[in-house]
N, C-alpha and C positions, 0 to 999 in steps of 0.2 A: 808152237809159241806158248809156253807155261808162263802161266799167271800166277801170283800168289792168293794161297787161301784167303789171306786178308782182303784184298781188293774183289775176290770173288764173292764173298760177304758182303762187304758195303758194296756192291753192286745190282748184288741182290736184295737186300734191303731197302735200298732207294726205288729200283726200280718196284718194289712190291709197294715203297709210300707214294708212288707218280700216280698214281688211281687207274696206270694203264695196265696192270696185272688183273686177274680174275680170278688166276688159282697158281699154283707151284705150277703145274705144266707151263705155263705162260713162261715166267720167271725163268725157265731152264730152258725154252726154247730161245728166250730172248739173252742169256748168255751167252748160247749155243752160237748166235747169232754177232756175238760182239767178240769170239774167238776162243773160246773159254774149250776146252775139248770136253769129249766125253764123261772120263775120268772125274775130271774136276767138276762138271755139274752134278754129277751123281753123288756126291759128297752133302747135296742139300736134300737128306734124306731124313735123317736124325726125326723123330717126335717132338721133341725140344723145338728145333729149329722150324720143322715146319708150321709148327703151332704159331711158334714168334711172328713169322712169316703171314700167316693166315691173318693174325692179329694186323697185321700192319695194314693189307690189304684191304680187307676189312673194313678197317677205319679213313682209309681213304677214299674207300667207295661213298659215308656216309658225310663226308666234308666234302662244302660247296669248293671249286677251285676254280 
């Protein structure tokens, strides 16, 4: 079942602003987990991205919810 890039993205991004990520592994296992395949997780690799990623999480850990 292929997903596209884009909804693997905002996938990942939300779930990294839901305060229930801790790091990328999280975020990929939690993909992993909503069907996303291999391939297509490993795609959230980039320095760019994980940085973004990092950032979002981050700041969600520091906001009350």
């Amino acid at each position: 079942m292929a997903m596209s890039n884009n909804g693997l993205l905002e996938e990942a991004f939300a779930y990294a602003e839901s305060g229930k990520a801790l790091s990328i592994s999280d975020i990929r296992a939690h993909l992993a987990g909503k069907g996303y395949s291999q391939a297509e997780v490993s795609q959230l690799s980039g320095h760019s991205l994980s940085k973004q990623l990092m950032d979002r999480i981050k700041a969600a850990a520091k906001s009350p919810t």
